[in-house]
C-alpha positions as a LaTeX table, in Angstrom:
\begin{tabular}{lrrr}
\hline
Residue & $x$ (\AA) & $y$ (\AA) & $z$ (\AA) \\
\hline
Unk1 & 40.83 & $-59.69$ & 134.91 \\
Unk2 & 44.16 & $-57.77$ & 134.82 \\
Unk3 & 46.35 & $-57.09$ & 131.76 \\
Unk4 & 48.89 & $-59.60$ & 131.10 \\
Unk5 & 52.42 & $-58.11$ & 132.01 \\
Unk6 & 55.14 & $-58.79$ & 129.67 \\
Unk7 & 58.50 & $-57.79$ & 131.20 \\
Unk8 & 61.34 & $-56.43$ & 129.13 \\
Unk9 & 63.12 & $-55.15$ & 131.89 \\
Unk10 & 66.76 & $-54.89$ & 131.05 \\
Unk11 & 66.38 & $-56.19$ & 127.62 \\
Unk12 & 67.81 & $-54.39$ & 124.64 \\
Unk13 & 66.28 & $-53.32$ & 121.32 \\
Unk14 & 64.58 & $-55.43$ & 119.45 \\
Unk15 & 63.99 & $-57.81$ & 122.08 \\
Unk16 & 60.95 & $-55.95$ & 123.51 \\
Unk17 & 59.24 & $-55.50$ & 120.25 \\
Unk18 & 59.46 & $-59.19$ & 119.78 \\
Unk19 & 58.76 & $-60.25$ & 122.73 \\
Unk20 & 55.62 & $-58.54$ & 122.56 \\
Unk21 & 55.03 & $-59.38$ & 118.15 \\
Unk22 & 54.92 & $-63.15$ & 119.44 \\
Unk23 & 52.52 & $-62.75$ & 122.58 \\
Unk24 & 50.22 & $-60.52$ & 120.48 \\
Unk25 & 50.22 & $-63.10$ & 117.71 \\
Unk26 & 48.97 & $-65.64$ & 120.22 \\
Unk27 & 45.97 & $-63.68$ & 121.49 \\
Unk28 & 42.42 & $-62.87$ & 120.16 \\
Unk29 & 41.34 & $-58.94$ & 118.75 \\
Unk30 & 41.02 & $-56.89$ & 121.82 \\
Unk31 & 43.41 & $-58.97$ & 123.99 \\
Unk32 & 45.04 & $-56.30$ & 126.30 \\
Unk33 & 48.92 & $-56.62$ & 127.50 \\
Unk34 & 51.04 & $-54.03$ & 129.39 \\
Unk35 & 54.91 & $-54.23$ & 128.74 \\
Unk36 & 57.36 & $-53.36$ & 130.97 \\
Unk37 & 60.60 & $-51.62$ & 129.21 \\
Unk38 & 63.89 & $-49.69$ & 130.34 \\
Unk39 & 65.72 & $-49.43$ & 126.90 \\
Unk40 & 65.36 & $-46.04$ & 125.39 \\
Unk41 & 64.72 & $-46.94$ & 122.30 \\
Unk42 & 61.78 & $-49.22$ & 122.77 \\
Unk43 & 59.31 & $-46.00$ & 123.28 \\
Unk44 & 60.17 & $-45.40$ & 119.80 \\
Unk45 & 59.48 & $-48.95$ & 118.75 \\
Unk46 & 56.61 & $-50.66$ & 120.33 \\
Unk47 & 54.11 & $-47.13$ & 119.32 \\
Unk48 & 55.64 & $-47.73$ & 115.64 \\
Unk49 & 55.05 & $-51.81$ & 115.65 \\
Unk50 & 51.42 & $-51.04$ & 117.09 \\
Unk51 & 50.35 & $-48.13$ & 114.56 \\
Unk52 & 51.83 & $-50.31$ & 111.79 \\
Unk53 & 49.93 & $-53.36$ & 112.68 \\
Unk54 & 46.68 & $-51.82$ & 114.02 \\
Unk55 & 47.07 & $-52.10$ & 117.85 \\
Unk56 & 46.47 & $-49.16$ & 120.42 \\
Unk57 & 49.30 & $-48.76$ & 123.00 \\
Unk58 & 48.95 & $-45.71$ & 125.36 \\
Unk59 & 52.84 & $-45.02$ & 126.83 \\
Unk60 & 53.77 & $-43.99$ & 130.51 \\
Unk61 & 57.20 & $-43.86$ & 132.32 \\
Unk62 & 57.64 & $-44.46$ & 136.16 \\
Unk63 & 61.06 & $-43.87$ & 136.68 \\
Unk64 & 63.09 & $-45.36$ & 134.40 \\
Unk65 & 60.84 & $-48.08$ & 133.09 \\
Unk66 & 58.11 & $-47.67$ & 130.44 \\
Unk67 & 54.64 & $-49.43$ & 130.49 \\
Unk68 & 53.11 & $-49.81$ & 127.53 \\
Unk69 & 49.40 & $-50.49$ & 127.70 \\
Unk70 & 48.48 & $-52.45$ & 124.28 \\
Unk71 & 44.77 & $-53.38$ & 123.26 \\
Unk72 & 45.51 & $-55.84$ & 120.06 \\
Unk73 & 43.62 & $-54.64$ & 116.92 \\
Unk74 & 41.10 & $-56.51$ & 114.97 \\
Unk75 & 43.37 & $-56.39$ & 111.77 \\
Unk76 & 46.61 & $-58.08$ & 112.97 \\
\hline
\end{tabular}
């Protein structure tokens, strides 16, 4: 089964971080999503929400968008 995609395309800070807070909240421990992100500042934001709350995200840019690849942690 593929990662869910969350899409933050075109949305600005802190949109994608809770965007992505509320979907994690609604799935079991090692529930994988991949977001999709063009502001700048969210590849300072989603890594820092995920260390602080126990998830692994793994970053990658294609162009101008960012996918975030996000395995939820057993603690949050």
């Amino acid at each position: 089964m593929a990662d869910e995609i969350i899409d933050c395309r075109g949305l600005r800070c802190p949109l994608p971080v809770l965007k992505t807070e509320k979907r994690l909240a609604q799935l079991p421990p090692g529930a994988a999503v991949t977001v999709l992100a063009t502001d700048p500042i969210a590849k300072i934001d989603i890594p820092l929400f995920c260390t602080q709350n126990g998830h692994a995200c793994d970053m990658s840019s294609e162009g101008e968008v960012m996918r975030f690849a996000i395995v939820k942690g057993a603690a949050a």
